[in-house]
C-alpha positions as CSV (number, residue, x, y, z in Angstrom):
1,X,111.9,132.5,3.3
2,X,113.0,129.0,4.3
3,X,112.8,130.4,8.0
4,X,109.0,131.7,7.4
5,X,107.7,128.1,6.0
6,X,109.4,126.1,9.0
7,X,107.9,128.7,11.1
8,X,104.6,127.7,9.8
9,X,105.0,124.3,9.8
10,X,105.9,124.3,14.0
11,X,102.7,126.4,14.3
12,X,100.8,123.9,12.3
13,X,102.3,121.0,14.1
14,X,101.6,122.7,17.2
15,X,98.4,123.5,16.6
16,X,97.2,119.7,15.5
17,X,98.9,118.7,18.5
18,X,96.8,120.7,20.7
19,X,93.7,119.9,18.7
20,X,94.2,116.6,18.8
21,X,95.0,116.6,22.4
22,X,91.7,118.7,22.8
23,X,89.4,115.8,21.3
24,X,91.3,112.9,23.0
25,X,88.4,110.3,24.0
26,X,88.9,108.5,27.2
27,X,86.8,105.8,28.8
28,X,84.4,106.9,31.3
29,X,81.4,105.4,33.2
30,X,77.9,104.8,32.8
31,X,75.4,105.2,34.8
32,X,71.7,104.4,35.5
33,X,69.4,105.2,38.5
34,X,65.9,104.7,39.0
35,X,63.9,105.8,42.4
36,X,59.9,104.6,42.5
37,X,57.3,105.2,45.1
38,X,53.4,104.1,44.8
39,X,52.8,106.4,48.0
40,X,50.1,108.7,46.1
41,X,47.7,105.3,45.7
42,X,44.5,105.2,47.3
43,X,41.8,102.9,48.1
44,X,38.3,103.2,46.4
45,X,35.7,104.9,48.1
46,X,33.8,108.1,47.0
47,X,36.1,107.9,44.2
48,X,37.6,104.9,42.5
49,X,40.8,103.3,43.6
50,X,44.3,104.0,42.0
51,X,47.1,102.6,42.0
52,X,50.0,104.8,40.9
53,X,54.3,104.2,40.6
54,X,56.4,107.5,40.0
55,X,59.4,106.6,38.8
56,X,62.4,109.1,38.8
57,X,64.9,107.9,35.9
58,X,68.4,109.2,35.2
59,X,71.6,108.1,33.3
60,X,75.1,109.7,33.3
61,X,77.7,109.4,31.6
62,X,80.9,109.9,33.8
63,X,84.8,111.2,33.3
64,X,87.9,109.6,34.9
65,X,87.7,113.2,36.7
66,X,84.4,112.3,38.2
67,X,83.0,115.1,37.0
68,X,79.6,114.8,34.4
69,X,80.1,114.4,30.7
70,X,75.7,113.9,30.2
71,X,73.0,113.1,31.9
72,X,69.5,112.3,30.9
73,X,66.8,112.7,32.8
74,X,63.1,111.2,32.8
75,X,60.1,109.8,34.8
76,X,57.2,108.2,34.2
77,X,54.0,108.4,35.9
78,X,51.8,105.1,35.6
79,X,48.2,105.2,37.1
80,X,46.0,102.5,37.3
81,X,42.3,102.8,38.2
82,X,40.0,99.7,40.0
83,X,36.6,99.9,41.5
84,X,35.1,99.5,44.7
85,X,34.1,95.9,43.7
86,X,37.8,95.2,43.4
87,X,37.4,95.2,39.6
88,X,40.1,96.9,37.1
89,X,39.3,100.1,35.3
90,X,42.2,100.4,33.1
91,X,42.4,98.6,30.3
92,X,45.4,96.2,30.8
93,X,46.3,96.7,27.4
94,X,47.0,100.1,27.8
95,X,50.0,102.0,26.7
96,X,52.1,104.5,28.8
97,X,54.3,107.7,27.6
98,X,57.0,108.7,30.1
99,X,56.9,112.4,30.7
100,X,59.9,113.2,27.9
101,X,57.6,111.2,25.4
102,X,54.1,113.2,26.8
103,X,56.0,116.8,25.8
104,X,53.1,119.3,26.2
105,X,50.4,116.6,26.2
106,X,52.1,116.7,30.2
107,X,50.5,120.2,30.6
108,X,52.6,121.6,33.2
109,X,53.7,124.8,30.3
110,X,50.2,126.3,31.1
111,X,50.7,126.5,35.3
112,X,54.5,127.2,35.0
113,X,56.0,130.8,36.0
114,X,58.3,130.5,33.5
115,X,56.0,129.0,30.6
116,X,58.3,125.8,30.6
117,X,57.2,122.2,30.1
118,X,58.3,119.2,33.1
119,X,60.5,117.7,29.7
120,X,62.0,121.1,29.1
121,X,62.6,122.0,32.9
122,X,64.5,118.0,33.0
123,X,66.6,118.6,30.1
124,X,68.1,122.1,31.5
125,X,68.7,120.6,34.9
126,X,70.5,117.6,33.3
127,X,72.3,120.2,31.2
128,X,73.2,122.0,34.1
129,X,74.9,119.4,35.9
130,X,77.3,118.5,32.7
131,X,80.9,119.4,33.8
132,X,79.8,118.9,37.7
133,X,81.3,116.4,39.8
134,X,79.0,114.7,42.6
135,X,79.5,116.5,45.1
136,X,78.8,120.0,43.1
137,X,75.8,118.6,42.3
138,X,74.7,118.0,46.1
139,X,75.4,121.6,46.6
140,X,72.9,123.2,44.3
141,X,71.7,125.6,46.3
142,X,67.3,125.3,47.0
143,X,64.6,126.6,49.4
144,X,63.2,124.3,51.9
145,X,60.6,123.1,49.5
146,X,63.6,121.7,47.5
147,X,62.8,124.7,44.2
148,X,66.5,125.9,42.9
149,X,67.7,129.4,44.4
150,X,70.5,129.8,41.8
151,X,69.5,132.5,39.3
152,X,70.4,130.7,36.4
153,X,69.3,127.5,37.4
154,X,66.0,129.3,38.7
155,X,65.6,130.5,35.2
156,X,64.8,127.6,33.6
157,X,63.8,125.3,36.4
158,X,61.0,125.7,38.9
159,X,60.6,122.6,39.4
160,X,61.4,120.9,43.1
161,X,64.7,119.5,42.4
162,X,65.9,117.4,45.3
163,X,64.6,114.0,43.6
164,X,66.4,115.0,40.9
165,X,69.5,115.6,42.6
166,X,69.2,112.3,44.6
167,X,68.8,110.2,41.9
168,X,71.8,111.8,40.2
169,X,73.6,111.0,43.0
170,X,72.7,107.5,42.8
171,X,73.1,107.0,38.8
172,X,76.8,108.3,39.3
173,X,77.2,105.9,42.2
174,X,76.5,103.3,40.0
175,X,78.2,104.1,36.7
176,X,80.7,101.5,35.9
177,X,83.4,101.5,33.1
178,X,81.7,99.4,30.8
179,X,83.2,100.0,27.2
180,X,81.9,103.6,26.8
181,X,84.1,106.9,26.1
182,X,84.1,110.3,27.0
183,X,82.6,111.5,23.4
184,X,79.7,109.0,23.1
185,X,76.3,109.8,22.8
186,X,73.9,109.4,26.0
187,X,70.6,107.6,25.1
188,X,67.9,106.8,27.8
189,X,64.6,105.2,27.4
190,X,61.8,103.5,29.9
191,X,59.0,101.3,28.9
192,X,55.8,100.6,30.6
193,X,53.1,97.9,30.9
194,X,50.0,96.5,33.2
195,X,49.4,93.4,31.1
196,X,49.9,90.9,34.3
197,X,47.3,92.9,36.4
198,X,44.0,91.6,37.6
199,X,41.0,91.7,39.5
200,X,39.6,91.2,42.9
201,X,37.8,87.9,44.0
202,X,36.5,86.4,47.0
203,X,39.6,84.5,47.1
204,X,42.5,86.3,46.1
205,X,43.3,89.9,46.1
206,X,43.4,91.6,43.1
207,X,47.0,93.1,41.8
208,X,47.8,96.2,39.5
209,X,51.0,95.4,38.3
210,X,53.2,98.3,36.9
211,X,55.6,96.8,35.2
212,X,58.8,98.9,33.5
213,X,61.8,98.4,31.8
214,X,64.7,100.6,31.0
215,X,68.1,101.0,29.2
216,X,70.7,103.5,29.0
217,X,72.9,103.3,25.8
218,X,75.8,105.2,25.1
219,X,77.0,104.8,21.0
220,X,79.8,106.4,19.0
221,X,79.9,108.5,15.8
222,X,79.2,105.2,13.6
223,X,76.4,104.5,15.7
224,X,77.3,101.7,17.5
225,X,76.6,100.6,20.8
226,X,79.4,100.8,23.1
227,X,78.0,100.6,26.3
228,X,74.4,99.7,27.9
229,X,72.7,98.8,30.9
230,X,69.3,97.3,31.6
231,X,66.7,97.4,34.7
232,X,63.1,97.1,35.1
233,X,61.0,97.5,38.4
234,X,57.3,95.8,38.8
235,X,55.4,97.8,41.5
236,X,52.6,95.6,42.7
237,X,49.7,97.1,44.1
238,X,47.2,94.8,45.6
239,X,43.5,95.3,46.8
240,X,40.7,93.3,47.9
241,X,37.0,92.7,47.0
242,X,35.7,96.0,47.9
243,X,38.5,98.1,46.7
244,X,40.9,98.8,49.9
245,X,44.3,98.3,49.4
246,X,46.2,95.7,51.1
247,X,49.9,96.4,50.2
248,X,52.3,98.6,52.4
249,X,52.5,101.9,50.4
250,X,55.4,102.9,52.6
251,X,57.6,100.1,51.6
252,X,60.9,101.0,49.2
253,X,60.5,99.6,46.0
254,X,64.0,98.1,44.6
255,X,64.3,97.4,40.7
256,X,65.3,93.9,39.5
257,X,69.3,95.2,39.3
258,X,68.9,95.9,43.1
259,X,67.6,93.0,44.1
260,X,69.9,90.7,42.4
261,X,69.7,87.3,43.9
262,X,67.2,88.1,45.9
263,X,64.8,88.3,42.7
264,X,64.4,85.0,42.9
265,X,65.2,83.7,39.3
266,X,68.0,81.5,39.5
267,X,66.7,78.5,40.9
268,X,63.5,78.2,38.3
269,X,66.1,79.2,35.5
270,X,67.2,76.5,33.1
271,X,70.6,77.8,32.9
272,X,70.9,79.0,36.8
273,X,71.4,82.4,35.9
274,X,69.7,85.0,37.7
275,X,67.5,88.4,36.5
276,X,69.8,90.6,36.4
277,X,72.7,88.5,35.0
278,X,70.5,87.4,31.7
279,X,69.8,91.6,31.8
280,X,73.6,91.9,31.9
281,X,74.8,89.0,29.1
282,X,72.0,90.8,26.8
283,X,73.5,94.4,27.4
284,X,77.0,93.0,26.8
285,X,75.5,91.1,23.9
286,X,74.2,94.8,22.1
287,X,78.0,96.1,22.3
288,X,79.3,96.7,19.2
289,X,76.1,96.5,17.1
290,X,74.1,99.5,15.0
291,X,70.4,100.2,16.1
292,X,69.4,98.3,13.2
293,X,71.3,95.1,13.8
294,X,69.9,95.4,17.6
295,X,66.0,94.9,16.0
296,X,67.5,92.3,14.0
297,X,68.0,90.1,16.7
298,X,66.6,86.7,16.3
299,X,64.2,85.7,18.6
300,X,61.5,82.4,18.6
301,X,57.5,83.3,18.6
302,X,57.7,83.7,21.7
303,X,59.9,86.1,22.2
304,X,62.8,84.2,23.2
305,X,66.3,84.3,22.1
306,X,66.9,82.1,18.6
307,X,71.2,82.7,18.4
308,X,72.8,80.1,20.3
309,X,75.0,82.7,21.8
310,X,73.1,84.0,23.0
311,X,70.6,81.4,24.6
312,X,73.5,80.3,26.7
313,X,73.1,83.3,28.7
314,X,69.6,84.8,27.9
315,X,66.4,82.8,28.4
316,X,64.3,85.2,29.5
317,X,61.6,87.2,27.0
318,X,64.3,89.9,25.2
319,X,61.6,91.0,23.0
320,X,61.1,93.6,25.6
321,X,65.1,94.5,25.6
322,X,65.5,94.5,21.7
323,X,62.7,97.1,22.1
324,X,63.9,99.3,25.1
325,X,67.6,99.2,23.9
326,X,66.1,100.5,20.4
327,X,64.4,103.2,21.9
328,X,67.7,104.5,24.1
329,X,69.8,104.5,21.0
330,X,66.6,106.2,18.8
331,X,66.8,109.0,22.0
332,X,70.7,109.3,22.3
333,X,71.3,112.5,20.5
């Protein structure tokens, strides 16, 4: 009898050792990619002008073994209308949903073969390159108009997939070890505005400025931050008095992270820190903190940081970071 119970016991001891072997969290890196193009504006003419940014956005979160732990995967398609008198049409107060937020209000479900929504198609392509490494990923097999030619794959995504795959590419190229683990939670999020635009004169030409900011945030079981990065790009289209645009459409568009010093920040900054590095000391800032105790944030009427902490390294606006940041850990699920 004595023999059967220490039997047991090694198989339960073996067992929990395995188990908890099985569940061991590591650190891995985080990720964030963005990719924006304003090629598909136009000039007024016929039709009124528009200016429009399509922004490809992915986060990953990322293994010691390179390979994929989660990816999200989003974009957001801002249009802005002006006349042939150079005058807005879109109300610069508007409001913009990026395509995960729009759901079926997207309307791709009704012209799809397989009856799927662009939000549905994005999540089962970022679910399909979870346990991928990189260069997996830049092997997905697709015709030459870039649409997926693996069965499975072509299942559930018709899609063209090679912007997809590219910025993947470049969110695991950047993913740093910045405090998350291999069993956190993946939260992405992207905010838009076109408050700073403005119309034509005689003088000065007007500008349609599409302005976004985004987060990724990865947070453990308690639900607190452990990781996050923040961006934003501003795509400026410009255009004169009788509508023509006057800005190279061709012309990359880097986000604020990319440009770094080149920004321009630094030297009008009271503390001489750049863009990106107040974006940086906020994200650091977050680490460690709930989603509630991220809204809780102090900040002036303005907008501005109110913890002296803080203020040292942040004296930018973070009204729009409290809010981003809240929104990536509301989406990490």
């Amino acid at each position: 009898m004595k023999k059967i119970v220490s039997l047991l016991l090694a198989i339960v001891l073996v067992v929990g050792t395995l188990t908890a072997c099985g569940s061991k969290s590591e650190p891995a890196k985080t990720g964030l990619a963005v990719v924006t193009s304003v090629g598909k504006s136009a000039s007024a003419g016929e039709e009124d002008g528009l200016a429009q940014a399509d922004s490809t956005i992915v986060a990953v979160l990322v293994g010691a073994d390179g390979k994929i732990l989660a990816c999200d995967i989003d974009a957001a398609q801002t249009k802005v209308n002006f006349s042939a008198e150079g005058k807005l049409l879109t109300d610069v107060a508007s409001t913009f949903k990026s395509k995960q937020e729009l759901k079926t209000e997207y309307g791709m479900n009704a012209a799809s073969s397989i009856g799927k929504e662009w939000n549905e198609q994005a999540d089962a392509f970022a679910a399909y390159v979870v346990g991928k490494t990189i260069e997996e990923v830049k092997s997905i097999a697709v015709t030459e108009e870039g649409v997926p030619t693996d069965a499975d794959l072509a299942a559930t995504v018709t899609l063209k997939v090679g912007g997809f795959i590219a910025a993947v590419e470049k969110a695991v190229a950047n993913a740093k070890e910045i405090g998350a683990n291999s069993d956190d939670v993946l939260g992405l999020a992207v905010n838009t505005e076109i408050s700073k635009s403005k119309d034509a004169t005689a003088e000065e030409a007007g500008l349609a400025q599409i302005y976004l900011t985004y987060s990724v945030v990865t947070k453990d079981g308690k639900g607190k931050v452990t990781s996050c990065l923040l961006d934003a790009s501003q795509a400026n289209v410009n255009f004169d008095a009788t509508g023509v645009i006057t800005t190279d459409l061709a012309v990359a568009l880097a986000t604020k992270q990319e440009l770094g010093a080149d920004y321009g920040m630094k030297k009008a900054s009271a503390i001489g820190k750049e863009w990106n590095e107040q974006a940086d000391a906020f994200a650091a800032y977050v680490v460690g903190k709930t989603a509630d105790e991220v809204s809780g944030i102090a900040v002036d009427g303005e907008g501005l940081a109110a913890d002296a902490d803080l203020i040292s390294s942040v004296t930018v606006h973070v009204g729009p970071f409290i809010q981003v940041v809240g929104k990536a850990l509301a989406n990490a699920k």
